[in-house]
VMD Tcl script that draws the C-alpha trace (Angstrom):
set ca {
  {-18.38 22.22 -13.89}
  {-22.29 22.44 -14.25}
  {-23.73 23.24 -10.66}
  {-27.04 22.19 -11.93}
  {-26.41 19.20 -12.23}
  {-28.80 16.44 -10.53}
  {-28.19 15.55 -6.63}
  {-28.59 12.09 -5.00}
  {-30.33 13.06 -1.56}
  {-31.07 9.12 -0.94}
  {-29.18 7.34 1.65}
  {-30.84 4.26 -0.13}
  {-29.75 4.91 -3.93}
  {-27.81 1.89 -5.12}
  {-25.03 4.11 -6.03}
  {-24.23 5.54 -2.44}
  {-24.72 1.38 -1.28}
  {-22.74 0.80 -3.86}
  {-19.89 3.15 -2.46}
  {-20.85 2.14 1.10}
  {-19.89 -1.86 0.50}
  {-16.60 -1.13 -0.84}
  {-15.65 -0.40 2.57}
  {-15.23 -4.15 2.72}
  {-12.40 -5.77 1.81}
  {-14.66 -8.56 0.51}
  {-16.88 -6.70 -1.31}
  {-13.75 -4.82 -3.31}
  {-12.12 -8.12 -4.21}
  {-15.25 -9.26 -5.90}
  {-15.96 -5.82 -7.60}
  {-12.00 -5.52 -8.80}
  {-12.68 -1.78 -7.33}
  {-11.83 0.39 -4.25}
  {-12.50 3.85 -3.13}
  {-10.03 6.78 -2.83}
  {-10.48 9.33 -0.41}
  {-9.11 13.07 -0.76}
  {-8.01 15.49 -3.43}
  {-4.24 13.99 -2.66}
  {-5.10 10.53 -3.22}
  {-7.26 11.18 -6.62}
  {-4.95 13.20 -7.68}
  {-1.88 10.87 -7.27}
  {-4.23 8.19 -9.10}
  {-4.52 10.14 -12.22}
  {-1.13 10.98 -12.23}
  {-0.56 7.66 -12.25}
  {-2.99 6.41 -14.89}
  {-5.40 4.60 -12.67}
  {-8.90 3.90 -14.31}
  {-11.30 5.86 -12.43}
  {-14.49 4.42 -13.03}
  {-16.88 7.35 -11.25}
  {-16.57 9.93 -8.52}
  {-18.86 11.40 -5.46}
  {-18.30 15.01 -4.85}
  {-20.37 16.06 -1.54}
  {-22.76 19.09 -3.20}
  {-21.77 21.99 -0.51}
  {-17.56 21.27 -1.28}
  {-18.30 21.17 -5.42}
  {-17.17 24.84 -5.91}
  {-13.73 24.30 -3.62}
  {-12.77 21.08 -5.22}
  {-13.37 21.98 -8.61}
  {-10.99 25.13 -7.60}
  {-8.34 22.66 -5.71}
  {-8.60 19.80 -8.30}
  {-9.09 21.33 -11.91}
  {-8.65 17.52 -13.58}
  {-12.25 16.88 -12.55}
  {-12.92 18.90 -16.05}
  {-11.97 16.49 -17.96}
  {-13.79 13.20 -15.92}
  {-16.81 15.67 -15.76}
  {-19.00 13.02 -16.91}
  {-18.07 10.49 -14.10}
  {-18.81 13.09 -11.15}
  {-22.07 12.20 -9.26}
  {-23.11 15.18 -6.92}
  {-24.11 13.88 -3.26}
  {-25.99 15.79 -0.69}
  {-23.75 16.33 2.51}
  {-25.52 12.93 4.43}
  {-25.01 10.69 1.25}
  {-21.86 11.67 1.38}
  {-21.48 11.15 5.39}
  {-22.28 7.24 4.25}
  {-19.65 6.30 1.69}
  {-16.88 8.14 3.22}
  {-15.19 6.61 6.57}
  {-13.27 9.76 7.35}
  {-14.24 11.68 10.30}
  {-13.36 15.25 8.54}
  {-14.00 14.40 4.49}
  {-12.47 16.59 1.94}
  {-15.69 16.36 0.05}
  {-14.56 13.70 -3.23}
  {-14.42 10.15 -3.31}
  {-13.91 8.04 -6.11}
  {-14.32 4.66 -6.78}
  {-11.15 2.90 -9.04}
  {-10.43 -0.18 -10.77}
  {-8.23 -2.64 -8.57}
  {-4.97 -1.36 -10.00}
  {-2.69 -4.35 -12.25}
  {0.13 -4.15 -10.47}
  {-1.56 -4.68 -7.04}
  {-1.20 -8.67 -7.78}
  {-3.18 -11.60 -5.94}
  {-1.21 -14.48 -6.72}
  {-3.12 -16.49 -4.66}
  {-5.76 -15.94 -7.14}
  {-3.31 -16.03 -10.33}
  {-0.11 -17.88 -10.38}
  {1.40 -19.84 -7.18}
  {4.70 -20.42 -8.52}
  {5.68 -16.52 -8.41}
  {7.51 -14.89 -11.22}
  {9.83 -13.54 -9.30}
  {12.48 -14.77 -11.80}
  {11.58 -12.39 -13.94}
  {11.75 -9.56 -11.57}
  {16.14 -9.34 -10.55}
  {16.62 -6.00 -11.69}
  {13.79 -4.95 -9.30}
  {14.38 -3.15 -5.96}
  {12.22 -5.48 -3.51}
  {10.77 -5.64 0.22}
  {9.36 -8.78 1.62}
  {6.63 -8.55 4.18}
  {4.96 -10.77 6.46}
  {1.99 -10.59 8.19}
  {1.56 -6.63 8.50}
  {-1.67 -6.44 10.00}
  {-1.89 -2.87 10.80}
  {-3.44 -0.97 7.87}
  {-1.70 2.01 9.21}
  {1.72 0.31 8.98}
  {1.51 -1.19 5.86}
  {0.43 2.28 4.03}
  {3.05 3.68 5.52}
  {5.60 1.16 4.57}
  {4.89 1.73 1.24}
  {4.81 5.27 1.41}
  {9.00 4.52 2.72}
  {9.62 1.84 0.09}
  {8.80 4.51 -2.95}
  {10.81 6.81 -1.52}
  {13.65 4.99 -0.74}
  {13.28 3.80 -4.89}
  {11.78 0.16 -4.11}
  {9.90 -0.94 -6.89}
  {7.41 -3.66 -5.54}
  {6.60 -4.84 -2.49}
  {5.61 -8.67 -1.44}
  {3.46 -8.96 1.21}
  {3.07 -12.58 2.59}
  {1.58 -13.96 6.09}
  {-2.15 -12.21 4.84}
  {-0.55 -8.54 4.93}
  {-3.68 -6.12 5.21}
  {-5.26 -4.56 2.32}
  {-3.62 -1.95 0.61}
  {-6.66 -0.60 -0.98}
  {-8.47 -0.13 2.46}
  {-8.78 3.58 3.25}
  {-6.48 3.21 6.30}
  {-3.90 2.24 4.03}
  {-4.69 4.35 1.06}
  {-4.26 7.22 3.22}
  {-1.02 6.63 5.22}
  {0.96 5.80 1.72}
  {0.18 9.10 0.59}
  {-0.36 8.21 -2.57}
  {2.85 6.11 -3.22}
  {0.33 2.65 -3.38}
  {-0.51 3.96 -7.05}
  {3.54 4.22 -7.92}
  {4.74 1.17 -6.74}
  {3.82 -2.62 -7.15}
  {3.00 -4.92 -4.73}
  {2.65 -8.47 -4.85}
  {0.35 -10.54 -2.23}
  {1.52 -14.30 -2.16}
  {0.07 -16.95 0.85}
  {3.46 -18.42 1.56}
  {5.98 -16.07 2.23}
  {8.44 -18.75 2.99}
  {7.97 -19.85 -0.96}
  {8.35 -16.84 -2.05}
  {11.33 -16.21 0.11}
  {13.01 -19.38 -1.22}
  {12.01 -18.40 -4.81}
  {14.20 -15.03 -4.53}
  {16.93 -16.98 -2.76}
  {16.61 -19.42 -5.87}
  {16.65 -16.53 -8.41}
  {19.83 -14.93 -6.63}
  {18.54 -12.47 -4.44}
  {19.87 -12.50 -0.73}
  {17.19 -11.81 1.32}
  {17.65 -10.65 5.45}
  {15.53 -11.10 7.97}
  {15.23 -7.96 10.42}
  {14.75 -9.89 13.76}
  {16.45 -9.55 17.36}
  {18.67 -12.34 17.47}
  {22.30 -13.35 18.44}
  {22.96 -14.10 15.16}
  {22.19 -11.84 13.37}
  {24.43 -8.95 12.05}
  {24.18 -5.21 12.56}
  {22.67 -3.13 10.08}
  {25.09 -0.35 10.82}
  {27.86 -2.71 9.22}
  {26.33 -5.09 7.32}
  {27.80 -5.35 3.22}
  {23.93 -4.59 1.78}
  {24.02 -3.91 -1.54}
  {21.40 -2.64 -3.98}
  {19.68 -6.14 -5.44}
  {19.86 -7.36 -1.66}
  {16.37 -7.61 -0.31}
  {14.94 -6.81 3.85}
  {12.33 -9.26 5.06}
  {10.00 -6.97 7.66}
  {7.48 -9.16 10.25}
  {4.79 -9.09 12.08}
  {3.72 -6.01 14.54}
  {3.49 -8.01 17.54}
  {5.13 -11.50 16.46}
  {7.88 -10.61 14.36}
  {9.49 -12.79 11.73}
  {9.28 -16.91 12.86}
  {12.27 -18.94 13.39}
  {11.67 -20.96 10.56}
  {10.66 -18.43 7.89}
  {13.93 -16.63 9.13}
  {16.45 -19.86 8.52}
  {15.11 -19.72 5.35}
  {16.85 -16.51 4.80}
  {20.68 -15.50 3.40}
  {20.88 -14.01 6.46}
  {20.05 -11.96 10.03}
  {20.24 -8.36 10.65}
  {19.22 -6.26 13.81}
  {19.28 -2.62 14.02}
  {21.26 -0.87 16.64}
  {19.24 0.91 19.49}
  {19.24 1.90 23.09}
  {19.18 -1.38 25.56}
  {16.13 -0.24 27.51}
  {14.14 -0.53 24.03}
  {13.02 -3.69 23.06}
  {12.15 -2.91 19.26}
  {11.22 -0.48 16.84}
  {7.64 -0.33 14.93}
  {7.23 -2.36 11.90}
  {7.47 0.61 9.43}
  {9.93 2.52 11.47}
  {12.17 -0.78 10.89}
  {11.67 -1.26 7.45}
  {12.81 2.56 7.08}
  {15.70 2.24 8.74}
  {16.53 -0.56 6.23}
  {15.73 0.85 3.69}
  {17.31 4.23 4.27}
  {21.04 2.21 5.57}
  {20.37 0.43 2.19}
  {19.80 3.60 0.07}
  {22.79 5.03 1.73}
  {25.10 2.29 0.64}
  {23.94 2.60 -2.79}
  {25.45 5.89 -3.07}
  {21.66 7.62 -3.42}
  {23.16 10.60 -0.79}
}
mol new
graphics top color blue
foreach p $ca { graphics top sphere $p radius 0.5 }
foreach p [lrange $ca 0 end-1] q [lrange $ca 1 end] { graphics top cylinder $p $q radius 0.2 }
display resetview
């Protein structure tokens, strides 16, 4: 790669405020783009076929990530060189790796808010699912993706105004796994809850109830599908009535509950299990 190449040095080039407003979650919706932060993450979105529309390589790391990410060859004419304080702008990470780039909103992150209320999720039977609602924790929900691909979901519904995937707290706790699965944002998880129930899914609330059933010896099967809640809230009373059913997951008395993503691993893992995946 051509080390001669021009350098932005302006904090004020419209590129770098370019980069710099796609920290918003506001600003990325309206663009249809979103940043990706890290040799891992690039390099699990061209694995995966996402559009990469430019990247920012910090001048002083060009040498090392050329060495650690040899693809750049080929997308040579997307890099833009940065000096080390544009760089410091467009990149929220306290120790950057040096590249940045900027991608397309992927198609099968879906806003159906924005495309179809009524939910295909007829179409969508043979899928492995997860239902969440009302992750806030950016953390939480990268994570919880990162556990749903490897556990072999293959999309993810996150009601209750879940938080962004494509923030970079997110981007970087799935590891990746947000390019290899889908996930499907809906405003009214309880619809789309009664829309799987409709299209024969049974669908289980994980909540701490007397009613509900425990995980350890619950029938789950592979097309049934976990409903995760809230950090701090949980799942409501009335979006969990509208389930098939209740489960709780076994733990020590003393402990109230377990973490949001811990929980939905557990499920997921007790459901890979049964499936015969071990």
């Amino acid at each position: 790669m051509d080390e001669e190449r021009p350098v932005i040095t302006s904090r004020k080039n419209p590129a770098v405020i370019r980069a710099y407003k796609l920290r918003d979650t506001s600003f990325r919706r309206s663009e249809g783009c979103f940043l990706a932060d890290g040799v891992k993450l690039i390099r699990e979105a061209l694995k995966f076929g996402a559009d990469i529309c430019r990247i920012y390589v910090r001048q002083s790391s060009l040498v090392r990530i050329s060495e650690q990410l040899p693809e750049l060859m080929t997308l040579d004419e997307k890099v833009t060189l940065l000096s080390d304080e544009c760089f410091e702008k467009i990149t929220p990470e306290s120790a950057p790796q040096g590249i940045v780039a900027e991608i397309k909103h992927l198609d099968k992150w879906r806003l159906f808010n924005k495309i179809d209320k009524k939910y295909p999720f007829g179409s969508i039977n043979c899928e492995k699912l997860l239902v969440l609602d009302g992750i806030q924790d950016p953390g939480n929900l990268g994570t919880i993706i990162r556990t749903a691909a490897a556990f072999g979901a293959d999309r993810v519904i996150a009601g209750g105004n879940c938080a962004d995937i494509s923030s970079p707290k997110a981007l970087r706790a799935s590891m990746g796994s947000a390019f290899a699965i889908s996930i499907d944002y809906v405003p009214d998880t309880a619809l789309a809850v009664s829309q799987l129930v409709s299209a024969g899914r049974k669908v289980y609330a994980a909540v701490l109830d007397k009613e509900a059933k425990n995980l350890a010896s619950a029938d789950i099967c592979e097309s049934d599908v976990f409903l995760i809640g809230n950090e701090g809230h949980g799942i409501s009373p009335e979006l969990a009535s509208s389930c098939c059913g209740k489960i709780f997951i076994p733990m020590e008395k003393d402990i109230e509950s377990l973490n949001a993503a811990a929980a939905a691993a557990v499920c997921l893992w007790t459901q890979y299990v049964s499936e015969g995946r071990v």
